[in-house]
C-alpha positions in Angstrom: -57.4 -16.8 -52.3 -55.5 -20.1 -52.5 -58.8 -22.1 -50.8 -60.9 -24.7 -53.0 -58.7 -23.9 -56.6 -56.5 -25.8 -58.5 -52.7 -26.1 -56.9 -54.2 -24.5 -53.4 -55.7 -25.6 -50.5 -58.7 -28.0 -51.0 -61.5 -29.5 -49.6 -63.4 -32.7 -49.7 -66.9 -33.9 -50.2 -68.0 -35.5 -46.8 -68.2 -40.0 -47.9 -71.7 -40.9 -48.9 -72.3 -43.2 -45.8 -73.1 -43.2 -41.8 -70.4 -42.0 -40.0 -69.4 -42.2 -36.8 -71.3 -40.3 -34.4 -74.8 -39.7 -36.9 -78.1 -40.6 -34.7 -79.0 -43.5 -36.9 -75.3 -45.5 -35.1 -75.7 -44.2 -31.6 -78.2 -44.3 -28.9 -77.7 -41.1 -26.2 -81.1 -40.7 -26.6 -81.6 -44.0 -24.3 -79.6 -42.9 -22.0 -81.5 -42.0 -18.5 -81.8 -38.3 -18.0 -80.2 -37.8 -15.2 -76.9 -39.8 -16.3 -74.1 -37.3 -15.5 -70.9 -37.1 -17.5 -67.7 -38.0 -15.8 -66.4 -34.7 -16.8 -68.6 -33.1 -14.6 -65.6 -30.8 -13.3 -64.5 -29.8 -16.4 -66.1 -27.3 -18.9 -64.1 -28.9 -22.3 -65.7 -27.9 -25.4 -69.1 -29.1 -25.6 -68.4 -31.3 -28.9 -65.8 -33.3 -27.4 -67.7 -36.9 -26.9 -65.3 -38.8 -24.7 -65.1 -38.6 -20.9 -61.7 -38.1 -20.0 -58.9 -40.4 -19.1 -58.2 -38.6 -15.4 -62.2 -38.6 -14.7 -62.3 -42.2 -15.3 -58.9 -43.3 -13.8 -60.9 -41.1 -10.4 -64.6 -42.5 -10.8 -62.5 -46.1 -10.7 -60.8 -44.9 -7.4 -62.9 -42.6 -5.7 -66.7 -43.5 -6.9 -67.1 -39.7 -7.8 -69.5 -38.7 -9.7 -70.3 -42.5 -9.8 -68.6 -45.4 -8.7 -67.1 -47.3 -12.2 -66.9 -51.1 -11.0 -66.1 -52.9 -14.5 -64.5 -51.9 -18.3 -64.5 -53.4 -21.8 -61.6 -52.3 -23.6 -61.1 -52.2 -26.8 -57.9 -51.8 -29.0 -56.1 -49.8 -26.4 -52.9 -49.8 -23.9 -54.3 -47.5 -20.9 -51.3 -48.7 -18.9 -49.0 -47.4 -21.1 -50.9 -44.7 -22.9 -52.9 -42.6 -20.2 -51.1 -40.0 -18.0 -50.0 -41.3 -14.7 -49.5 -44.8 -15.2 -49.3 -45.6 -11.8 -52.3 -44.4 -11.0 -54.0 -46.1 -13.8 -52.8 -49.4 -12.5 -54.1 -49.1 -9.9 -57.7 -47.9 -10.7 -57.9 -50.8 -13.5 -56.6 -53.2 -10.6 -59.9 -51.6 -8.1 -62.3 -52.7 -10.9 -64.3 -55.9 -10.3 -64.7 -57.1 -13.3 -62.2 -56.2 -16.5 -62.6 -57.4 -19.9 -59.8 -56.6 -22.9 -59.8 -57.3 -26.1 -56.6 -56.9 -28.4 -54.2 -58.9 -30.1 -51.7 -59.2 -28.1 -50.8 -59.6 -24.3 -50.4 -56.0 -23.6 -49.7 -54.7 -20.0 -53.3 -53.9 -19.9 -54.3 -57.4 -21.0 -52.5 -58.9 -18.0 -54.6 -57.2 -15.9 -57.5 -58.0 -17.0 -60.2 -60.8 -16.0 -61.3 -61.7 -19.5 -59.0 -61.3 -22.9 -60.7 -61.9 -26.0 -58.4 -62.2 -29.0 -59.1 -60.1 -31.8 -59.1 -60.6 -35.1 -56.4 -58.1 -37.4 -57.5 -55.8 -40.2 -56.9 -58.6 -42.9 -58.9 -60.7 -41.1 -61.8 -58.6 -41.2 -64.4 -57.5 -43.3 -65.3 -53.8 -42.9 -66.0 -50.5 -44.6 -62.5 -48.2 -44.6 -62.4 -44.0 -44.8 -59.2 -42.7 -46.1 -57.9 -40.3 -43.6 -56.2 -37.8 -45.9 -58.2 -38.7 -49.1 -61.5 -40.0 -47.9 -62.5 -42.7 -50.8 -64.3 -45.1 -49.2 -63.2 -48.9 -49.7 -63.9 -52.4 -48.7 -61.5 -54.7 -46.2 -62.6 -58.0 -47.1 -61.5 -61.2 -44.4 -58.6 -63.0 -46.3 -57.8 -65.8 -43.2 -58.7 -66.8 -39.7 -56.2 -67.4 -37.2 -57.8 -69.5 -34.2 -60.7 -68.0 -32.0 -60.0 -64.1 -33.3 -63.3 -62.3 -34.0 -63.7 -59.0 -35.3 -64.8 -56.1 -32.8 -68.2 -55.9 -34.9 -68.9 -59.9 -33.9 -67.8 -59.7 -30.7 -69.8 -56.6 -29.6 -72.9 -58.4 -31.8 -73.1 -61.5 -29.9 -72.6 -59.2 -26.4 -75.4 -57.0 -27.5 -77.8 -60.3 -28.4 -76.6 -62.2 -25.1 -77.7 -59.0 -22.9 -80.6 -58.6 -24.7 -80.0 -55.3 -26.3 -81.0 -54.3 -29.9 -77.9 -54.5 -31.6 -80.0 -54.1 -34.8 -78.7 -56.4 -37.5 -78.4 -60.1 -37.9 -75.0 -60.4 -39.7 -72.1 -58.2 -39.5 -72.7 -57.6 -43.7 -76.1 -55.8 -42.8 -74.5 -53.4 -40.3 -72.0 -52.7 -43.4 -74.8 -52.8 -45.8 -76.5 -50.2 -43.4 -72.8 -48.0 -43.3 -73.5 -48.0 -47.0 -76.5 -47.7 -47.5 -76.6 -43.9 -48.6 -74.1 -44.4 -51.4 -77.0 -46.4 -52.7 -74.3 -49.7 -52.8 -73.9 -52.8 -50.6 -71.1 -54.3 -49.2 -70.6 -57.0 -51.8 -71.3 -54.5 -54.3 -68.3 -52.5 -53.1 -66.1 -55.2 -52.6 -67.1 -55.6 -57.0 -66.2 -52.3 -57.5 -63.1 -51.4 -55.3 -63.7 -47.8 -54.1 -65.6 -45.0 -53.7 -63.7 -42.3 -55.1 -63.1 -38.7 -53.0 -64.6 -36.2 -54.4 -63.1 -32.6 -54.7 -64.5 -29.3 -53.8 -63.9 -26.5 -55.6 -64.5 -23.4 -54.6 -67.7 -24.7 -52.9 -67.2 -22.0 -50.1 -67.7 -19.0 -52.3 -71.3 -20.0 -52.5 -71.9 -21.5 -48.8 -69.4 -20.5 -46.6 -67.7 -22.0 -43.7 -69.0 -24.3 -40.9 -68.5 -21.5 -38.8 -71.0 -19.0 -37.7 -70.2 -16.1 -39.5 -69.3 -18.3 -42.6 -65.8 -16.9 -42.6 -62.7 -18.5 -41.9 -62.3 -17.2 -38.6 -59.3 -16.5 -36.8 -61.1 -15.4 -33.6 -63.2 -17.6 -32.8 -67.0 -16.4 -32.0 -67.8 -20.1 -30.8 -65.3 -20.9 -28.3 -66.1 -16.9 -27.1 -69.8 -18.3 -26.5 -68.3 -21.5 -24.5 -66.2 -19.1 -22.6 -63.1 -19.8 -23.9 -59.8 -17.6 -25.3 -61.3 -16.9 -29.2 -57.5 -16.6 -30.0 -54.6 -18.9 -30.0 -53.0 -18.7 -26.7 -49.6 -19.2 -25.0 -49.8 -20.6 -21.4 -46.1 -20.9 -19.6 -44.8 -24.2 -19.7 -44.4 -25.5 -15.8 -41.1 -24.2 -13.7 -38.2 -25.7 -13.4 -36.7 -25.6 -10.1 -33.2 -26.8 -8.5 -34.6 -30.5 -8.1 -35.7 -30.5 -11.1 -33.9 -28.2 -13.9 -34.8 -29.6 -17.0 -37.8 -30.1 -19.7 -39.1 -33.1 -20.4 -41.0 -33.9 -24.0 -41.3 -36.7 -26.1 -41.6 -38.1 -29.5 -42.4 -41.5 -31.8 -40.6 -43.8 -33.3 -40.8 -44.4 -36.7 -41.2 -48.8 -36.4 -44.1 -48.2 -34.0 -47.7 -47.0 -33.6 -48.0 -45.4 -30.2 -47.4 -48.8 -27.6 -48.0 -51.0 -30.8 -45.2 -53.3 -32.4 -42.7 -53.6 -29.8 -43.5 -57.5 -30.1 -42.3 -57.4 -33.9 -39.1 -58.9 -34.4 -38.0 -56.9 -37.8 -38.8 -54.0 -36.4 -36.9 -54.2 -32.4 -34.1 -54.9 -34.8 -34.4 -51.3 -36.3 -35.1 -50.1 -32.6 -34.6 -52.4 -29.9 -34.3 -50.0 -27.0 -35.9 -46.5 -26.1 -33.5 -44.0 -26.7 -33.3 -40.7 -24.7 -31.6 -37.3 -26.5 -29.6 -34.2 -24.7 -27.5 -32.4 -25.7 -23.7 -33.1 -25.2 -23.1 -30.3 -22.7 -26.0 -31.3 -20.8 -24.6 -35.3 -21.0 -21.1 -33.9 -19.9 -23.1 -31.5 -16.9 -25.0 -34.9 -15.6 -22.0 -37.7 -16.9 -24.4 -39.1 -19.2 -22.2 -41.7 -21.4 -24.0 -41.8 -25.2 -24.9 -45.3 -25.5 -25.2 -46.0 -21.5 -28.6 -46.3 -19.5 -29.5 -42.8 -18.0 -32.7 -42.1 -15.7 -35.5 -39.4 -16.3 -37.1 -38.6 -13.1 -40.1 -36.0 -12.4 -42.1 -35.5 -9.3 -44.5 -38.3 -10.3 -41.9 -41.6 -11.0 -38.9 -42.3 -12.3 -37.8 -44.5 -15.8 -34.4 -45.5 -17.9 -33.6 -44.9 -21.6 -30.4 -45.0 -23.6 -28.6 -41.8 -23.3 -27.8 -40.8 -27.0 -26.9 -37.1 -27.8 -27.2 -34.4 -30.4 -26.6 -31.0 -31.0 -30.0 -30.4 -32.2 -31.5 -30.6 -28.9 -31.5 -27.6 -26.5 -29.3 -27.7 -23.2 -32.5 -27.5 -21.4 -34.3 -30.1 -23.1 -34.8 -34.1 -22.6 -36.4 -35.9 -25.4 -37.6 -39.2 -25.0 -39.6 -41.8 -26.0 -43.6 -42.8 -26.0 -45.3 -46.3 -26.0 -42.3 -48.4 -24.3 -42.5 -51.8 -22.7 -41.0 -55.3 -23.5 -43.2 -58.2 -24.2 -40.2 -61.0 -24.7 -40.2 -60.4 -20.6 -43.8 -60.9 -20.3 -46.4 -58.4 -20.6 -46.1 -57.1 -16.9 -42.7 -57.5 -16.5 -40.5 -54.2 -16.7 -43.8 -52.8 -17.9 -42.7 -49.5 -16.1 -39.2 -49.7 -16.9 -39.1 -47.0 -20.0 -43.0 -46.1 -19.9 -42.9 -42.3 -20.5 -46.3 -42.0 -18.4 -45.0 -43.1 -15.6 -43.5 -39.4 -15.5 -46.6 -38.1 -16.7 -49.2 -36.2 -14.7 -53.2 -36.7 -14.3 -53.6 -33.5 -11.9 -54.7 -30.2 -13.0 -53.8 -28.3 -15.0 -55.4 -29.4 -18.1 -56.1 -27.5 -21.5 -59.6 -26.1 -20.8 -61.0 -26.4 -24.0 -60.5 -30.3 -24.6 -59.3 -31.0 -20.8 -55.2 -32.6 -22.0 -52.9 -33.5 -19.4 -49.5 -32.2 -19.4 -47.6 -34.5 -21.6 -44.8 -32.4 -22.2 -42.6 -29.8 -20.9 -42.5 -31.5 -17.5 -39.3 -30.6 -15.3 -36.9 -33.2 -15.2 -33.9 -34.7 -13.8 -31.4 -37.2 -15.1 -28.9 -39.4 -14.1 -26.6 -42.1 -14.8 -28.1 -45.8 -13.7 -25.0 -46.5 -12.1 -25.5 -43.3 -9.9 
C-alpha cells in the first residue's frame, strides 16, 4: 500500500530519449548468425548482455569458443578489477594487438600496444541520466587538455576509418539523435538546463508491473521459466579448512571509485594505504601489530595491507580493501602488491543466474610480513 503515493515508495517515468540498448543505438542484428556467445557454458539469465569476464580472460588463453586475438578497452582497470588477476595478465599479455583508452596510466594501460588519452567528463559534451532521479541534462566541453578526445570521437573516427556506418557526421547529431524523442536538440538543452523526472503515481494500479502476472512478485515465474530458483536463495559460503581458517570479504573506500583516484594527491592523504580489519583476538591469535603490514593469502595468490583492528568485525572475518595499486611507483610496479583480485577466483562456481565469481567469503590466511 505504500507503492506510487505521496511519502512511500515511488516510481519514475522512463527519460524521453534513446537509451542504451534500444534497436535504433545497437546493431546485433548484423551480427552473422552463427556468432556464438562467449558464455556458451553458462546458462545466465537471458537479459544479461555482457559476456563474462572468466569467458573472455579463457577465449584469450585457450581460443575456446573462439580464439580472441586483440581488445579495445574503454574506461576500465581489468588488471585490477576482474577476478584472478593473474590470470588476467596474462591473457591481456597473449593478445596481439591491445588498445586502451583512459586517462591515466593504469596497470592495464601499461600493457597495452596503443593508449589513447581520453578526455574527462568536463571536457566533454554529452547527454547525462540521473541515476537515482533520472532528469535528463547536458555536459557541455568547458577545456581541452592536449590530444584528449571523448569516447564518442574516438569511436567516430574508428568507425569512418574502417569503413563502418557510424551514422552521424558530428558528435552533436548522435546527441541530437539521443534526444530526439524529447522533441529537443542538444543546444536546445544546453538553453534550458534539464529535463525534469517525472513521478508516477499510482500508475501500477491501472497497468501493473513489468512482470508477468503484473504483480509484484516475490516468486518469481520468469526466472522458474529460465530454470532458475523463483525464490531468494542461500548457497553456503566456501569451507574453511586448517590452511586456510578464515573469510575473506572486502569493501570501498570512501576517496575512491573502484581502482579510480589512487593517483589524487588530496585524496592518498585521507588514505594513503589499504587497510585490512580483524578483530583484536584474531590480531593477537596470528601477532598481527595494528598499524604493521600483515599478508592475506588464499589458494589463488598472496597480498599485504595495513593490519588495523576493530571490534566490529567477527573473529572469523578479514576485511580488506578493493581497487589497490600505486601509480607514484609506475603503473606496473607493485601493481599486485595490495590488489584484492589477486586472491580472487575465476573458476566455478559462479551465481547461475548472472554467472558472478566468488568475490567474497574466500578462506583466508594471514600473517605478519616479517613472518
Amino acid at each position: 500500500g505504500n507503492l506510487g503515493i505521496h511519502g512511500g515508495d515511488i516510481f519514475w517515468a522512463r527519460p524521453p530519449l534513446r537509451h542504451n540498448g534500444d534497436p535504433d543505438l545497437v546493431a546485433h542484428d548484423e551480427l552473422p548468425g552463427d556468432v556464438m556467445s562467449v558464455n556458451y557454458r553458462e546458462s545466465i539469465i537471458p537479459l544479461m548482455p555482457f559476456a563474462l569476464h572468466q569467458n573472455l580472460t579463457t577465449a584469450m588463453l585457450e581460443g575456446a569458443p573462439y580464439s580472441i586475438r586483440g581488445a579495445y578497452v574503454m574506461g576500465s582497470d581489468p588488471l585490477l578489477t576482474w577476478p584472478e588477476s593473474e590470470k588476467v595478465k596474462e591473457a591481456f599479455s597473449s593478445l596481439d594487438f591491445l588498445v586502451v583508452a583512459d586517462l591515466h596510466m593504469t596497470p592495464t594501460a601499461a600493457l597495452a600496444d596503443v593508449v589513447l588519452p581520453v578526455a574527462s567528463y568536463l571536457e566533454i559534451n554529452s547527454v547525462h541520466v540521473g541515476e537515482f532521479v533520472p532528469e535528463v541534462r547536458a555536459t557541455q566541453a568547458i577545456t581541452n587538455v592536449g590530444e584528449a578526445r571523448s569516447d564518442y570521437s574516438i569511436l567516430a573516427d574508428l568507425a569512418d576509418r574502417m569503413g563502418l556506418n557510424w551514422g552521424w557526421d558530428t558528435v552533436f547529431d548522435a546527441l541530437d539523435f539521443i534526444l530526439e524523442p524529447s522533441g529537443m536538440t542538444y543546444d536546445e538543452l544546453c538553453e534550458r538546463g534539464m529535463i525534469p523526472a517525472q513521478k508516477l503515481y499510482g500508475d501500477h494500479e491501472a497497468q501493473g508491473f513489468h512482470t508477468d502476472s503484473g504483480k509484484i512478485e516475490l516468486y518469481s515465474s520468469q526466472l522458474e521459466e529460465w530454470g532458475f530458483d523463483p525464490l531468494p536463495t542461500f548457497r553456503p559460503l566456501l569451507r574453511t579448512d586448517e590452511a586456510y581458517p578464515l573469510l575473506l570479504t572486502t569493501w570501498k573506500m570512501g576517496p575512491f571509485v573502484h581502482s579510480g583516484n589512487r593517483e589524487v594527491g588530496s585524496l592518498r592523504k585521507l588514505h594513503p594505504f589499504p587497510v585490512a580489519l580483524v578483530h583484536p583476538t584474531t590480531a593477537e591469535r596470528y601477532d598481527i601489530q595494528p598499524g604493521k603490514q600483515m599478508t592475506i593469502e588464499t589458494e589463488k595468490g598472496r597480498i599485504v595491507h595495513i593490519a588495523r583492528t576493530s571490534k566490529h568485525v567477527a573473529p572469523t572475518t578479514v576485511i580488506a580493501e578493493h581497487g589497490w595499486w600505486f601509480p607514484e611507483r609506475g603503473p606496473l610496479d607493485g601493481w599486485d602488491e595490495s590488489n584484492i583480485n589477486v586472491l580472487t577466483s575465476s573458476d566455478r562456481p559462479f551465481a547461475p543466474e548472472m554467472g558472478s565469481a566468488q568475490l567474497r567469503g574466500l578462506p583466508c590466511r594471514i600473517a605478519p610480513v616479517d613472518r
